[in-house]
N, C-alpha and C positions, 0 to 999 in steps of 0.2 A: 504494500500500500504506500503510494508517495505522501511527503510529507507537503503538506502546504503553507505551514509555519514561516518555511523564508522567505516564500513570494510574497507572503501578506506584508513583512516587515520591510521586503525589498519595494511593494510599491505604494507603502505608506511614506518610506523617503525619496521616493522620486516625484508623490503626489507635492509633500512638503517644499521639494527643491521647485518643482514648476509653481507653485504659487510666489515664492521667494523673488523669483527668477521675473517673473512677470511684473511683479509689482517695479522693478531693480528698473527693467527697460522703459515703463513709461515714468518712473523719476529721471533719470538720467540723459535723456536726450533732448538736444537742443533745436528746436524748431532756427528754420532757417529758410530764405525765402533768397528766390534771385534779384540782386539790384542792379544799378545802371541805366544806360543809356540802351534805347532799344531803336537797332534803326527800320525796322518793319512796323512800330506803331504806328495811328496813324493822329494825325495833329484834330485834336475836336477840339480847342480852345486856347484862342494866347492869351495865357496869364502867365505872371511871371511864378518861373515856380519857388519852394521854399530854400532855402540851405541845405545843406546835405552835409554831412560829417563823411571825412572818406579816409581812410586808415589804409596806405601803400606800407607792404610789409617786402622788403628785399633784406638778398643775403648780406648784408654790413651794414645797413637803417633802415628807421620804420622813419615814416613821414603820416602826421596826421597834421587834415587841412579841411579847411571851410568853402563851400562856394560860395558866391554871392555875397559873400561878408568880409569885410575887412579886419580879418582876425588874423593874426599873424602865425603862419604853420609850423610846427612843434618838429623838429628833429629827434630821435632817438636811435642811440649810436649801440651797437654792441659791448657789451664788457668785456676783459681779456678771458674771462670764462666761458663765455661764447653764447650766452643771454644776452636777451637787449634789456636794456632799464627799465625794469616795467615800473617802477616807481615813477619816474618821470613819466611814464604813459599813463600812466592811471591820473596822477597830478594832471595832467593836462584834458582827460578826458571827464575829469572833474568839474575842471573851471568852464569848460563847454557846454554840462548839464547844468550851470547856475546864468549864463545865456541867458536870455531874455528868448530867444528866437529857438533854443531846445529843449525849457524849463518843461514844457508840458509833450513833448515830445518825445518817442523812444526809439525814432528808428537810426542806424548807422549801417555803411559802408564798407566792409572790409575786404583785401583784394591782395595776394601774394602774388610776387615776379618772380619764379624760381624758373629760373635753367638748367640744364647739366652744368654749367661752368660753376655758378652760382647758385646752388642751394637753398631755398628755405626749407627749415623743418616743418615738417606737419604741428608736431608741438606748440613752436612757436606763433601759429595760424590760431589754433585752438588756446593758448595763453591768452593772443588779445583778444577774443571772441568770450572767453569766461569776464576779464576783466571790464570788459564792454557793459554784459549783463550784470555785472557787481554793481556800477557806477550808474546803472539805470535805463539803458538804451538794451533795450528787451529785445527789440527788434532789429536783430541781425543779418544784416544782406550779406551774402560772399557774392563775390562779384568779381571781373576779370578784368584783368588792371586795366585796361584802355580802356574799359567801359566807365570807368567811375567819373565821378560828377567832379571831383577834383586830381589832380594830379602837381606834384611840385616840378615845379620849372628848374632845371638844371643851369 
């Protein structure tokens, strides 16, 4: 006669872990939407449109910049540890949400240039994208660097 003792306990923990497990995936993921510039829309009205926060992430700086607004754009340099200052980005992505123009606002921009020659980490993508949502800007666009609303002038 087979015992059925183990199956019971074998799929009492695997009941346990998929309840676990389920709950895990919809805390932990980040909604995300595509931004930018689209050039198949098509034009239903000229208004001027709002500002946009655009965060350029390259292998040796991050550049966060304002359209439409005369804010002046934030450089963020790598450290010899091969992070970028996220203190200085967070600072700056601060003083952005006390704005007058992003106070009630949540959406932002974010856009990596990575090449073979020039790497960015995946990491470092998902770093400003947490710190983004810490500081208040919920709504995160990744987006493809020529696309964005801003870009720094070299």
């Amino acid at each position: 006669m087979p015992k059925i003792f183990p199956y019971i306990d074998l799929m009492s923990c695997l009941t346990a872990f998929l309840l676990v497990v389920a709950v895990w995936v919809n805390i932990a993921q980040i909604t995300i939407q595509p931004k930018g510039k689209n050039r198949n829309q098509p034009i239903t009205e000229i208004t001027d449109p709002p500002p946009v926060i655009s965060v350029l992430i390259q292998a040796d700086m991050m550049y966060v910049g304002v359209s439409r607004l005369a804010v002046d754009p934030v450089q963020v340099r790598k450290n010899p540890d091969g992070n970028y200052d996220w203190p200085t980005f967070e600072n700056a992505l601060i003083a952005l949400k006390k704005e007058e123009a992003f106070a009630e606002r949540n959406d932002i921009e974010i856009a990596a240039e990575s090449t073979s020659v020039a790497p960015v980490k995946y990491d470092h993508v998902i770093q400003a994208m947490d710190l983004a949502v810490k500081v208040g800007f919920t709504g995160v666009g990744l987006s493809e660097p020529t696309s964005l609303s801003w870009r720094p002038t070299l």
